[in-house]
N, C-alpha and C positions, 0 to 999 in steps of 0.2 A: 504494500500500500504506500509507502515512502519511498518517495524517486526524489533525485538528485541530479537535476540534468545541466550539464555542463555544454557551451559552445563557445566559440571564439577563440582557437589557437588556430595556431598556424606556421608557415614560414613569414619569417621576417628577416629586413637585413640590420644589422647595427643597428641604432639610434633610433631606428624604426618605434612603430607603436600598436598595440593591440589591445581588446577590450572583452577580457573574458564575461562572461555572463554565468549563475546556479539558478535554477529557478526549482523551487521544493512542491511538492504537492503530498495529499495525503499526513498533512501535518499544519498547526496554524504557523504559520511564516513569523510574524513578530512576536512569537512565545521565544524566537530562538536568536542565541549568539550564534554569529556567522562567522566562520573562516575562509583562508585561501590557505594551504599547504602545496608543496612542490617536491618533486623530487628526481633529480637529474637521476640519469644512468651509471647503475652502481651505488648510487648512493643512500641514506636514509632521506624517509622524507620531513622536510623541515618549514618550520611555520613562515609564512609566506605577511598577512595582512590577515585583522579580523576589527569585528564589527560589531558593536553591541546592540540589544533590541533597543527601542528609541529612548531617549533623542540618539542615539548611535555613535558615541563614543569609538575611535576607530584608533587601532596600535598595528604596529608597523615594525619587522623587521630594520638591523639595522642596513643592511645589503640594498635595501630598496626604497630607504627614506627619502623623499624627497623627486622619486620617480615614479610611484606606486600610488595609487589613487581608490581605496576600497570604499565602496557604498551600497545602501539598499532602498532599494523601495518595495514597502511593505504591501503595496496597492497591489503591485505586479508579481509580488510572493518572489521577489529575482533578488540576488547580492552581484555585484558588478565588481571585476578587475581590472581599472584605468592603468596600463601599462605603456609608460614611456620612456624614450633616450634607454630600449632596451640593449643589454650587451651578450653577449655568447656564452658566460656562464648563469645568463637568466635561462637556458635551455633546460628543458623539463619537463616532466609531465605535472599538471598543475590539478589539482586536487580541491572543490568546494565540501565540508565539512560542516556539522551544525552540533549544540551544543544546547541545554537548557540552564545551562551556567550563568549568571549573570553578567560575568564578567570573562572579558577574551584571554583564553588557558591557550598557552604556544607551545604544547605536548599536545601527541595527536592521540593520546588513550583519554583524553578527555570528550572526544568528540563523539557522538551516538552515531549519525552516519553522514555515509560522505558517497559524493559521487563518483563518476566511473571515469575521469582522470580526461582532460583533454590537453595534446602533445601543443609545447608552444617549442621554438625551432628557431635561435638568433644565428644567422649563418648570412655569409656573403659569398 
């Protein structure tokens, strides 16, 4: 009954920009803390940007401070990842995650579920 549907990666080159999308269903949308986790090849996956239910308090990786843009609107049940001046080791598979936590946990045993991962690709 809980889906987790993720869209928006892709290739891109350097400095480039993407704009992932989660949209939840089978659950109320603003009961939940939102994430973004990632996780390259080979690697663990690691917390990305997350988002609190409203007003949406939002924490941030320090890797992606200041290029990373998380939001949601509650309307469309959707959490959004503004992704820009991406670089080559932003390459990943990128992971939407939810939580009934009030506040945004950057371990991902915290998270009840999460979607089915969509590949972003910083390559020239």
């Amino acid at each position: 009954q809980v889906q987790l549907v993720e869209s928006g990666g892709g290739l891109v080159q350097p400095g480039g920009s993407l704009r992932l999308s989660c949209t939840l269903s089978g659950r109320t949308f603003w009961l939940y803390t939102m994430a973004w986790f990632r996780q390259p090849p080979g690697k663990e996956r690691e917390f990305v940007a997350g988002i609190e239910r409203s007003p949406g308090t939002a924490e941030y990786a320090d890797s992606v401070k200041g290029r990373f843009t998380i939001s949601r609107d509650d309307a469309k049940d959707t959490v959004y990842l503004q992704m820009n001046s991406l670089k080559p080791e932003d390459t990943a598979v990128y992971y939407c995650g939810m939580t009934r936590d009030l506040y945004v946990q950057t371990t991902t045993n915290e998270y009840n579920y999460w979607g089915q991962g969509t590949q972003v690709t910083v390559s020239s």
